[in-house]
PLY file of the C-alpha trace (Angstrom):
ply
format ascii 1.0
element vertex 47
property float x
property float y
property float z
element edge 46
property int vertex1
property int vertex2
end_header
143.47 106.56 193.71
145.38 104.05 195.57
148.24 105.78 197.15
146.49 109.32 197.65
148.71 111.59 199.06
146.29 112.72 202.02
145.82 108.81 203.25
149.80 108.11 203.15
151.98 107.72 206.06
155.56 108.02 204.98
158.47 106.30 206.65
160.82 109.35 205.81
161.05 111.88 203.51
162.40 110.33 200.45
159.27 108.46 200.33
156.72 111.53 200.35
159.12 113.14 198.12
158.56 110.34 195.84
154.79 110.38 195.98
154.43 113.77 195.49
156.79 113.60 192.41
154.74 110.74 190.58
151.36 113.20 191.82
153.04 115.75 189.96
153.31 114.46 187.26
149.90 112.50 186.75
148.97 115.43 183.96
152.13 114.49 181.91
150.80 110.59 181.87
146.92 111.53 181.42
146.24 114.44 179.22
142.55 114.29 179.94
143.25 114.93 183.09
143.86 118.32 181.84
140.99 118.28 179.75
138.61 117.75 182.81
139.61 120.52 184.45
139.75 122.72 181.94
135.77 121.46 181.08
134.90 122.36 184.81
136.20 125.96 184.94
134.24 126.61 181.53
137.76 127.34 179.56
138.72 125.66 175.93
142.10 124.03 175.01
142.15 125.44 171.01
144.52 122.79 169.18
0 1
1 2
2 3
3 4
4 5
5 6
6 7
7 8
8 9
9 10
10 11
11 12
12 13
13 14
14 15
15 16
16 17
17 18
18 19
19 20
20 21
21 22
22 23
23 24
24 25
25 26
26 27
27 28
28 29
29 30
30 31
31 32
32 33
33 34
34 35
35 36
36 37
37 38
38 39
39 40
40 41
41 42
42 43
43 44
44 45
45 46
């Protein structure tokens, strides 16, 4: 990722704030993102 949390150096906190919110809320935009880590800890998402 391009603006990983561990590699940013915010200005102030409304920007880390920020970042952390859009982090957050990477599983809400990529639902296999879920799916991957549900694969790697051997559980199954029944639908």
């Amino acid at each position: 990722m391009v603006s990983d949390i561990g590699n940013l150096a915010a200005v102030d906190l409304i920007q880390l704030t920020r970042s952390v919110e859009r982090k957050l809320m990477m599983p809400h935009y990529r639902p296999e993102f879920i799916d991957c880590c549900l694969t790697g800890t051997g559980l199954v998402l029944d639908a």
